[in-house]
C-alpha positions as a Python dict, from the first residue, in 0.01 Angstrom:
ca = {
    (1, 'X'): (0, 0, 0),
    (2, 'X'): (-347, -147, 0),
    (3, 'X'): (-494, -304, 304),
    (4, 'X'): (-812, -500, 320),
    (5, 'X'): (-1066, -374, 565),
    (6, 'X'): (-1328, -606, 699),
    (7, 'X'): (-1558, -692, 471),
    (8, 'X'): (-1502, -581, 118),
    (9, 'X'): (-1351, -235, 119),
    (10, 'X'): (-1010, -179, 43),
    (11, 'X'): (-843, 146, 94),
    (12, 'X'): (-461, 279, -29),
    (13, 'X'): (-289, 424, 258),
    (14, 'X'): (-482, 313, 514),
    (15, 'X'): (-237, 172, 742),
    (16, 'X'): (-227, 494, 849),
    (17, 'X'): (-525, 491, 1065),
    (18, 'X'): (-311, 219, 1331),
    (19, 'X'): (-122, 517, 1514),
    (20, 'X'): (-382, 726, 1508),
    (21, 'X'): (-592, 466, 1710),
    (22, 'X'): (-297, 390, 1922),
    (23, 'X'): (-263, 765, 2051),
    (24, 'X'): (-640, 809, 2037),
    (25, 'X'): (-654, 460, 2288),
    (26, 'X'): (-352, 639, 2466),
    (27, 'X'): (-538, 942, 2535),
    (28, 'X'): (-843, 759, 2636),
    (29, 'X'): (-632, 558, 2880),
    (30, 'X'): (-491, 873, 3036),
    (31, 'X'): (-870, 1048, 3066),
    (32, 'X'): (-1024, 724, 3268),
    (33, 'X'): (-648, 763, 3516),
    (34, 'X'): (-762, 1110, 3567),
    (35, 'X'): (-1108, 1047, 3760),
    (36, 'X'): (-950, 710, 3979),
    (37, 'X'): (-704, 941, 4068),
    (38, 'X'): (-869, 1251, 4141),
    (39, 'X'): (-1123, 1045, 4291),
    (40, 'X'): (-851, 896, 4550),
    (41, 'X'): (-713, 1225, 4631),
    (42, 'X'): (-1033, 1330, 4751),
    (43, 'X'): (-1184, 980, 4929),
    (44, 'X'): (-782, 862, 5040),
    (45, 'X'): (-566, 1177, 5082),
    (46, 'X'): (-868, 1397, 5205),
    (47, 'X'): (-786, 1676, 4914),
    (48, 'X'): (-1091, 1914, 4944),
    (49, 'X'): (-1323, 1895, 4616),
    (50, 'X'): (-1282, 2272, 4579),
    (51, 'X'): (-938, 2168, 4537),
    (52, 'X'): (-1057, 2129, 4154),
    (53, 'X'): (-1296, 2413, 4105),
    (54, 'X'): (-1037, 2619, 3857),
    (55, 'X'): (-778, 2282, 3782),
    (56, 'X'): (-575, 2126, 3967),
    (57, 'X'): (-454, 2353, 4282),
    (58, 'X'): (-174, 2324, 4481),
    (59, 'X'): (-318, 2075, 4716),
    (60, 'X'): (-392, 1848, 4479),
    (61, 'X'): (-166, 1533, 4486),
    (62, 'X'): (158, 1560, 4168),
    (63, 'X'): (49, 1266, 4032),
    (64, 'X'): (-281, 1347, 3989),
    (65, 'X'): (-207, 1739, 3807),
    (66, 'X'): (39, 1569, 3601),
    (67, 'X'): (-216, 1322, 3465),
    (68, 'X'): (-458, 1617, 3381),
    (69, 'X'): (-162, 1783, 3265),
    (70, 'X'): (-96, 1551, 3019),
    (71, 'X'): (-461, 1460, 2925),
    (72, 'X'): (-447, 1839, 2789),
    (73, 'X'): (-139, 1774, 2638),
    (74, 'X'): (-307, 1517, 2411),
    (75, 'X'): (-588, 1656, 2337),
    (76, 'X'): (-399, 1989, 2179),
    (77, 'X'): (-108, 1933, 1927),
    (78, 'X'): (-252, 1579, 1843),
    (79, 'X'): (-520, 1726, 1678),
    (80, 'X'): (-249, 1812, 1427),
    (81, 'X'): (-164, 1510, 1414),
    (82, 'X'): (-491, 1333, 1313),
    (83, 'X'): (-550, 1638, 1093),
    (84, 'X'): (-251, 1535, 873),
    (85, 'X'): (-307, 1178, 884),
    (86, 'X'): (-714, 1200, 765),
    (87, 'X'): (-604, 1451, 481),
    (88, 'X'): (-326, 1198, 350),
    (89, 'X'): (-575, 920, 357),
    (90, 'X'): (-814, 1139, 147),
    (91, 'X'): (-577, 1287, -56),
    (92, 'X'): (-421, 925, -115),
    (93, 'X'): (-62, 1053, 46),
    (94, 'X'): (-97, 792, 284),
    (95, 'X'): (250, 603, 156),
    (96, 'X'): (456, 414, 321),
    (97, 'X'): (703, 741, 435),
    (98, 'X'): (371, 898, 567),
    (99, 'X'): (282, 603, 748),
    (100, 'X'): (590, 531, 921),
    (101, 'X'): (595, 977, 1072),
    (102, 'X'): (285, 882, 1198),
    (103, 'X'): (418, 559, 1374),
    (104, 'X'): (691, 811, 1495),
    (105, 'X'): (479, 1094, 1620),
    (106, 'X'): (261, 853, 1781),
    (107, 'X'): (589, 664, 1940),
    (108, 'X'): (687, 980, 2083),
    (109, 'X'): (390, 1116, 2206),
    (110, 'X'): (371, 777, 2397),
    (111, 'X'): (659, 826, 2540),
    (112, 'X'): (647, 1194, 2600),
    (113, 'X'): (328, 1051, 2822),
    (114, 'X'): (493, 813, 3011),
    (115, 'X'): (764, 1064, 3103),
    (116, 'X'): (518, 1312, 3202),
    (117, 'X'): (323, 1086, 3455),
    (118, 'X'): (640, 895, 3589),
    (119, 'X'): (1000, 1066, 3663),
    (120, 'X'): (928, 1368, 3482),
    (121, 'X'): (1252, 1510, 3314),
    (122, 'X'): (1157, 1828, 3266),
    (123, 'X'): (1462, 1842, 2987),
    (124, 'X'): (1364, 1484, 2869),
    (125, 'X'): (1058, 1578, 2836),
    (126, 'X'): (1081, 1852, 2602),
    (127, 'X'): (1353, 1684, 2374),
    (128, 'X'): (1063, 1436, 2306),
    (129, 'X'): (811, 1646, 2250),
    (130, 'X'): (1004, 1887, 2030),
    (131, 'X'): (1088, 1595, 1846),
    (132, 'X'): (754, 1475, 1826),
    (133, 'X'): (654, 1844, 1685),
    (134, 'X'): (929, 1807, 1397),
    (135, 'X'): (758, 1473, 1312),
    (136, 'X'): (460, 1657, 1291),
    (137, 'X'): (590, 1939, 1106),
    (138, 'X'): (764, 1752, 828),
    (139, 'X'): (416, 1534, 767),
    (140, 'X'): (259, 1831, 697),
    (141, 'X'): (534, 1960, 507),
    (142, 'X'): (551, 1634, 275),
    (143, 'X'): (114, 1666, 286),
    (144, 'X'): (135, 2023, 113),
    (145, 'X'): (480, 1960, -68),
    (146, 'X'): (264, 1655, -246),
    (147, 'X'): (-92, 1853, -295),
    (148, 'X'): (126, 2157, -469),
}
């Protein structure tokens, strides 16, 4: 698959770089919730500041630890992710197959997100993000299966 960039480069594979935008906007949309609302539990619910010396203490509002929560949730196992997806690029593994694991991965992580910071199915949750790690597993599978 060959996809024109602007101007005059054109690059196989690299179609793959949509979902890892989308969960890199995705995580950047998470880290600017995190401030408004830690920011609110301080100014509107009177949380202490000290509240947040060592994370997110007791006091501090569910919302707002579940939002940090899941800001550290996408900045570990993604890494993975966008691991995987810049070595298939190089490597020119970035087919259609490899494309659409990343589409999942990054569908799941979104809504393993919105989970987290809404209703919060604990058992949900994990099904989705298990999930989400066998996505991930099988592109680096197919990655090393490939370079072999």
């Amino acid at each position: 698959m060959m996809t024109n960039l602007p101007g005059t480069l054109t690059l196989p594979g690299v179609g793959i770089f949509w979902p890892m935008a989308t969960l890199a906007f995705l995580t950047f949309a998470v880290l600017f919730a995190l401030p408004l609302l830690r920011f609110r539990a301080v100014f509107i619910e009177k949380v202490r500041p000290s509240a947040f010396r060592y994370g997110d203490s007791d006091a501090v509002p569910d919302l707002a630890r579940r939002v940090s929560r899941n800001f550290s949730n996408l900045t570990e196992l993604p890494v993975l992710f966008y691991a995987v997806c810049v070595l298939a690029l190089m490597f020119r593994q970035a087919d259609a197959t490899m494309i659409t694991l990343a589409w999942a991965y990054t569908g799941l992580r979104i809504a393993h997100s919105l989970i987290h910071v809404t209703f919060n199915h604990v058992l949900i949750r994990l099904a989705v993000f298990a999930t989400s790690a066998v996505v991930l597993m099988v592109m680096w599978i197919r990655l090393i299966l490939a370079l072999s």
